[in-house]
N, C-alpha and C positions, 0 to 999 in steps of 0.2 A: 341166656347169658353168653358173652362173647367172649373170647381166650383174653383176659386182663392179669394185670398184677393179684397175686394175693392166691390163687389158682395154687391146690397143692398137690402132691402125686406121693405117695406111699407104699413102702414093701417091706416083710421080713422074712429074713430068712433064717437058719439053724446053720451058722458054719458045718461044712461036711470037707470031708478031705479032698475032695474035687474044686474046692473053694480056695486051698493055704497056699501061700509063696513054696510050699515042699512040694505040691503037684507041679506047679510051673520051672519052678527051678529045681527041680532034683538034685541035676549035676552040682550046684552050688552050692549043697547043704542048708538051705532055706529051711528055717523051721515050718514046724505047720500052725501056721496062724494065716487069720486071713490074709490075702493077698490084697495089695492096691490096686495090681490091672482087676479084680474082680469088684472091690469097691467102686472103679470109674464105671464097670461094666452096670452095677445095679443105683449108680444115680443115674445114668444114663436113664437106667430103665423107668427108674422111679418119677425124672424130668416128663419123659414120654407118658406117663400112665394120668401125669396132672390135664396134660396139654388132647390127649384121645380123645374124649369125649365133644369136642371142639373142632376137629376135624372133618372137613367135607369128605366126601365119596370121592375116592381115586386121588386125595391126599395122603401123605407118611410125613414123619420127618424124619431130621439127620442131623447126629452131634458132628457142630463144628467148631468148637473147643472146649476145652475144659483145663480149670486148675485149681487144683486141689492140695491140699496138707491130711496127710495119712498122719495123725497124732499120738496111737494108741496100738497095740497090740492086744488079737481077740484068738482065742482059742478053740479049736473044733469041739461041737456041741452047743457055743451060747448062740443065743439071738442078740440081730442085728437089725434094728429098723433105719429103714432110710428113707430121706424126706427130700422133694425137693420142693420150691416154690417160686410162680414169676415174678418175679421181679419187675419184666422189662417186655413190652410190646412192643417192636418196630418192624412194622410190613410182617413180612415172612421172619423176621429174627426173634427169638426171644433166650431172654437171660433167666437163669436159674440161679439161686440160691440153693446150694443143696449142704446137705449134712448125715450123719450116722450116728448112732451111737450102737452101743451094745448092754448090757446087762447092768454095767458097771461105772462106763464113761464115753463121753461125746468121741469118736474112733477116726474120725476123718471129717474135715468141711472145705468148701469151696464156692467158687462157681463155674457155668455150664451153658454153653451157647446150642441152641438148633434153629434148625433153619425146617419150616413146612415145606414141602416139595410136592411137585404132581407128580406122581410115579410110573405113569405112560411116559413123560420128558423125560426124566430122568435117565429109565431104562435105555428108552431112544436116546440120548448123550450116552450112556455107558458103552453101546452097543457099538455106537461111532469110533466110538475111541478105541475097541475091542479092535474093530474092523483095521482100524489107521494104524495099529501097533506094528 
């Protein structure tokens, strides 16, 4: 099977306090609930975990955008699964559908772009550019 549409990637986790808008934003009085840089961070993860198994030797990829609607507020302690799915095959591009929910109700959805990359090039670009700074 080749990386196609319909391909899905899954994960949960147990909000923990290292998870809420009050670890990240302290200063701000952020409750502790999950956080949305932490939801981008686990569909990310979840886009990646569909598309892995799919990848040659001395490939990775890399999210190159994403957008999303945080809809819900989830509270340290519930679980949270997150889904993503492709949508979209083009060359090295692929689009994700991705969504959450929690114990109770759908918490967040969107979609999610990455890109496959060789990661010798890559490096080597990074390393140039490190260099030219």
């Amino acid at each position: 099977m080749a990386l196609e549409p319909g391909l899905v990637g899954e994960l949960e986790i147990i909000v923990s306090e290292k998870d809420t808008a009050a670890a990240i934003g302290e200063q701000f009085g952020l409750p502790a609930v999950l956080s949305t840089p932490q939801i981008v961070n686990l569909m990310e993860t979840a886009a990646y975990t569909a598309m892995a198994p799919y990848l040659k030797e001395g490939q990775s990829s890399v999210g190159a955008s994403i957008n999303i609607k945080h809809l819900a507020a989830t509270p340290i302690g519930m679980k949270v699964r997150f889904r993503a799915e492709v949508t979209a095959v083009e060359g090295r591009r692929l689009t994700f559908k991705v969504e959450a929910w929690d114990e109770v109700e759908k918490v967040a959805e969107g979609e999610h772009g990455r890109f496959i990359i060789d990661i010798k090039r890559f490096n080597d670009n990074f390393q140039k550019k490190i260099k030219s700074a």
